[in-house]
C-alpha positions as CSV (number, residue, x, y, z in Angstrom):
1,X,0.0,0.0,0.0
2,X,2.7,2.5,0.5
3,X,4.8,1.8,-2.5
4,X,1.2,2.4,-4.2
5,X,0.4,5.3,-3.2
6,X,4.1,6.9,-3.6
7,X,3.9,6.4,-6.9
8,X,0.4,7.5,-7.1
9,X,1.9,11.0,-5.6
10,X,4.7,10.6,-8.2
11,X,2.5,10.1,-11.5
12,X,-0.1,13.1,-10.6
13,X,2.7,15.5,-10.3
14,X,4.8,14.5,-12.9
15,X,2.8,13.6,-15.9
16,X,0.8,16.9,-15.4
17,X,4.4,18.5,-15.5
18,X,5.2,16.3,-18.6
19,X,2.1,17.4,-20.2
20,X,2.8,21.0,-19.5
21,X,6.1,20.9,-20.7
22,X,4.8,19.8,-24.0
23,X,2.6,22.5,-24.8
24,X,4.9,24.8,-23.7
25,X,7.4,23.9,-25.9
26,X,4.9,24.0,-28.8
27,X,5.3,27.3,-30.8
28,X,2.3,29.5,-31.0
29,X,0.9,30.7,-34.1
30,X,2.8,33.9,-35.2
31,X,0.3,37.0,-35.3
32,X,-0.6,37.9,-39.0
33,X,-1.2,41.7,-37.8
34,X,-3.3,43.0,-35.2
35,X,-7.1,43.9,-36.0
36,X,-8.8,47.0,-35.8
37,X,-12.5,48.6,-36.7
38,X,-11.6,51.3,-39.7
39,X,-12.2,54.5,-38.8
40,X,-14.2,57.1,-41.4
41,X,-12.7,60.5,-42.5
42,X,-14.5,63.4,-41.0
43,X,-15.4,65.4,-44.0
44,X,-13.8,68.8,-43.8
45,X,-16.1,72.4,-45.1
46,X,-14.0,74.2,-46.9
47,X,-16.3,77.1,-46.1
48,X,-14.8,77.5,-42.7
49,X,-11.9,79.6,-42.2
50,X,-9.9,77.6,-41.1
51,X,-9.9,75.4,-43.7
52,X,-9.4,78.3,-46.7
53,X,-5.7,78.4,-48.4
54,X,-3.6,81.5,-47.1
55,X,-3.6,84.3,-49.5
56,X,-0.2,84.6,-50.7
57,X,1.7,87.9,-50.1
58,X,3.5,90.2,-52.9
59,X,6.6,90.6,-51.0
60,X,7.0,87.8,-48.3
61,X,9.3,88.6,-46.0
62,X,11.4,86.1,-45.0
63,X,10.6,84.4,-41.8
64,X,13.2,84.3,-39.3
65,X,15.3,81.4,-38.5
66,X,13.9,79.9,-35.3
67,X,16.6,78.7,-33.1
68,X,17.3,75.2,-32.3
69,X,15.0,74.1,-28.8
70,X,17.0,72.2,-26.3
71,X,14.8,70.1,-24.3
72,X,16.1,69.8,-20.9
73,X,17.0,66.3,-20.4
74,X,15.5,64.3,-17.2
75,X,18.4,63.4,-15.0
76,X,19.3,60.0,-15.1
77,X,18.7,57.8,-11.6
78,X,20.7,54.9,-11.1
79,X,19.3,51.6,-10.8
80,X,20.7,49.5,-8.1
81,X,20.0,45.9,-8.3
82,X,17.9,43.8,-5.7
83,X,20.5,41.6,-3.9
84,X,18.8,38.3,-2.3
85,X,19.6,38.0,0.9
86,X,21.9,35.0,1.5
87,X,20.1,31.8,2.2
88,X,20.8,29.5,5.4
89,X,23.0,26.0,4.4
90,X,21.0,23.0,4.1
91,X,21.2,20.5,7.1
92,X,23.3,17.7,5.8
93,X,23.4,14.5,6.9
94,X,25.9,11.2,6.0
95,X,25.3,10.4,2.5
96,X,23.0,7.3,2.2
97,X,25.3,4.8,0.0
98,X,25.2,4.6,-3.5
99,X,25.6,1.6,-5.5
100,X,25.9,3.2,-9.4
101,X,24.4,5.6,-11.2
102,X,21.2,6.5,-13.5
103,X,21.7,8.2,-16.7
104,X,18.5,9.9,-18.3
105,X,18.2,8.2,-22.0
106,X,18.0,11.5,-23.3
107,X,21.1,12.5,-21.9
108,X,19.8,15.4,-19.5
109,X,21.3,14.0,-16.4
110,X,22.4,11.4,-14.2
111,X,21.7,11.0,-10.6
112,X,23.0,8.0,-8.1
113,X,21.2,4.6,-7.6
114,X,20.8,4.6,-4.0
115,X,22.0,0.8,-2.7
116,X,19.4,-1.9,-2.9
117,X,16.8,1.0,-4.8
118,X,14.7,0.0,-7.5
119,X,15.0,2.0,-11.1
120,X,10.9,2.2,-12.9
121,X,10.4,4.6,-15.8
122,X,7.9,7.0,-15.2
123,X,6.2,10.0,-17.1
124,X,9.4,10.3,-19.6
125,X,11.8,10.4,-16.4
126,X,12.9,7.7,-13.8
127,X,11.3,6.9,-10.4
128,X,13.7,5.4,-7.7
129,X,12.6,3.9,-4.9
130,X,13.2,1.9,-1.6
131,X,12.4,-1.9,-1.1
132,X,10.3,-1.0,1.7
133,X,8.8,1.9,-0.1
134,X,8.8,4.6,2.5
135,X,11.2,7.0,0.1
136,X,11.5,7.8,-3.3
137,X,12.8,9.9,-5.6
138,X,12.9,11.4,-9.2
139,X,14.5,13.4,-11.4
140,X,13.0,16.1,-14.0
141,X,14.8,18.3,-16.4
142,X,13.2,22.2,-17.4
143,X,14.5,24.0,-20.1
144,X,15.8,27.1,-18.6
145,X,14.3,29.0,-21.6
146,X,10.4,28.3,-20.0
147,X,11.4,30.3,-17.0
148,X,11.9,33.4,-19.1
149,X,15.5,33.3,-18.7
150,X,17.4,32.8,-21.5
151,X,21.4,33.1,-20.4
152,X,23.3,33.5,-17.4
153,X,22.9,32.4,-13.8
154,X,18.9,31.4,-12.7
155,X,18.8,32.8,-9.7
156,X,17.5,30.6,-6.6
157,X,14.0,32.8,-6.9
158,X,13.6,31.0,-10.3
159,X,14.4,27.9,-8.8
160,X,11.9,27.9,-6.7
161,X,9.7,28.8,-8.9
162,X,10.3,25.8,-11.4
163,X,10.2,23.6,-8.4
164,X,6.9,25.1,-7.3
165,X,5.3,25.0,-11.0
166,X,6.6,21.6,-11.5
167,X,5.0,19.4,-8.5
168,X,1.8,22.2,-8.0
169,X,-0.5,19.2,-8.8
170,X,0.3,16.7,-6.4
171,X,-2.4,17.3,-3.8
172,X,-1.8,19.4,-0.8
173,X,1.9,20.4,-2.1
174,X,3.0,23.3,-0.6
175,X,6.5,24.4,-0.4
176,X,8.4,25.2,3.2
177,X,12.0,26.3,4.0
178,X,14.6,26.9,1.0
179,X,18.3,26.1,2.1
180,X,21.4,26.8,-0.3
181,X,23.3,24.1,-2.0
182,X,26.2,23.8,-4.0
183,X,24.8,25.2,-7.4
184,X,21.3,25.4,-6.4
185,X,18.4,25.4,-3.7
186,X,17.2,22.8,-1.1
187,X,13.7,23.0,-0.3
188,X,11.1,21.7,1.7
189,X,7.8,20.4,0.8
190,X,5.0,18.6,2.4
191,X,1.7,16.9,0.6
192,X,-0.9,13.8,1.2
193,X,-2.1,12.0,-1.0
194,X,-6.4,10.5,0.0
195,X,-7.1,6.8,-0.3
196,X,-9.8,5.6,0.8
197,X,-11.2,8.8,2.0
198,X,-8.2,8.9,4.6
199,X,-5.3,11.4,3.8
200,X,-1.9,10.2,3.7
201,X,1.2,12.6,4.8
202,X,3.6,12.5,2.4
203,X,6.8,14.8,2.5
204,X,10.6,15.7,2.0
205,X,12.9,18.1,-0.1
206,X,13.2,19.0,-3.9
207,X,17.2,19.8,-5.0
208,X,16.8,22.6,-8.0
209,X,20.2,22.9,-9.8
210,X,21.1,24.8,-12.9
211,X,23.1,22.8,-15.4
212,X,24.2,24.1,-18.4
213,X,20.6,25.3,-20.4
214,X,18.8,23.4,-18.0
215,X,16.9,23.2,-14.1
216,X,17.2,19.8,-13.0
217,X,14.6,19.5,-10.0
218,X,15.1,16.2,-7.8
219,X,12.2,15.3,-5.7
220,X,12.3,13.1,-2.4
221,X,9.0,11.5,-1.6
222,X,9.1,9.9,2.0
223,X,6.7,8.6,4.4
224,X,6.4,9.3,8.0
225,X,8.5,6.0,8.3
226,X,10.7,6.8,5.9
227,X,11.3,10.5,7.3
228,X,14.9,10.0,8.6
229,X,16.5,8.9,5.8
230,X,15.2,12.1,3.4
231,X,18.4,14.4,4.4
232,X,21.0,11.0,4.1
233,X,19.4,10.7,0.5
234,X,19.7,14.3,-0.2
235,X,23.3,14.2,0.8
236,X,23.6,11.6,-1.6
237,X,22.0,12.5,-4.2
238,X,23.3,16.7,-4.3
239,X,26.9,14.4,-4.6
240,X,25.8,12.7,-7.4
241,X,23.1,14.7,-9.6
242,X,25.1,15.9,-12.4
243,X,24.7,16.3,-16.1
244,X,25.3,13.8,-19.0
């Protein structure tokens, strides 16, 4: 029962991410123009003064040369850029041990095999999880480009937010404290997922990691069981995420 609904939490959250993905990497239509509601001429009397020809002159004077208008320019204000506030180190914990590694088959990462952990497919990614399925864990890859960020560093504020919009589905997710790693962000998350009509607690951490165009979000699933061991896999698998 668990394991089953683990992987129940699992496939909500990441096959609606999978899906999203999709459609966001689908190019929209290109606009053909933009569509207005003509406007008619107001006919003009020529009647009016105002709309007679000038009578021309028999010795026009020559108008005098206006001088050039210098506009006075606005004074320029510097911008000074909001600095984020250091974040707090992640607790660490003595790495679980790792007996190989996972590479992605479409070469976007690969992440460590935690010892006696079994390796399912899942949603286009992998799901790992223990023999006695109290924790879990999984790997997605975001292009950087869908977080409107197209070069440079993604600041942990981004990485939040790809963690956040990535696992939003999964029912009751909510995000907690976000901890610096190397290269990236720990947080912490709690959810439950309702079987029976009872709610299960389900919770742990999400690593988010920039590499190379990429955000590479790990998710740790545990049980209340499997609670204890969350920061010994993170340890682990901070060590090993890397990218193909």
């Amino acid at each position: 029962m668990k394991r089953k609904w683990l992987i129940g939490w699992f496939a909500l959250a990441i096959v609606v991410f999978t899906a999203v993905s999709s459609i966001a990497q689908t190019p929209s239509p290109s606009p053909t123009g933009e569509i207005g509601v003509p406007v008619a001429p107001i006919p003009v009397d020529p009647s009016l003064p105002a709309n007679r020809p000038p009578l021309p002159t028999t010795s026009p004077s020559p108008s005098p040369t206006a001088s050039p208008r210098v506009s006075p320019t606005a004074p320029v204000i510097p911008v000074t850029p909001t600095v984020s506030a250091p974040l707090p180190a992640a607790p660490t914990a003595p790495p679980l041990p790792v007996s190989g590694d996972y590479k992605d088959p479409n070469n976007r990462f690969i992440i460590g095999i935690l010892q006696g952990y079994k390796v399912s497919p899942l949603a286009g990614t992998v799901l790992i999880e223990a023999p006695d399925g109290n924790l879990a864990y999984s790997v997605l890859a975001q292009p950087q480009s869908q977080l409107g960020i197209t070069g440079g560093v993604v600041p942990n504020e981004a990485l939040v937010t790809a963690a956040q919009n990535a696992f939003r589905q999964g029912e009751g997710f909510q995000t907690g404290e976000v901890r610096s790693i190397p290269g990236g962000v720990q947080i912490d998350w709690t959810g439950n997922l309702t079987i029976g009509g009872q709610p299960q607690p389900v919770g742990g951490v999400i690593l988010a990691r920039q590499a190379n165009n990429s955000v590479l979000l790990v998710l740790i699933a545990a049980t209340n069981a499997g609670g204890e061991r969350v920061l010994g896999a993170a340890s682990a698998l901070s060590n090993s995420l890397r990218v193909s």
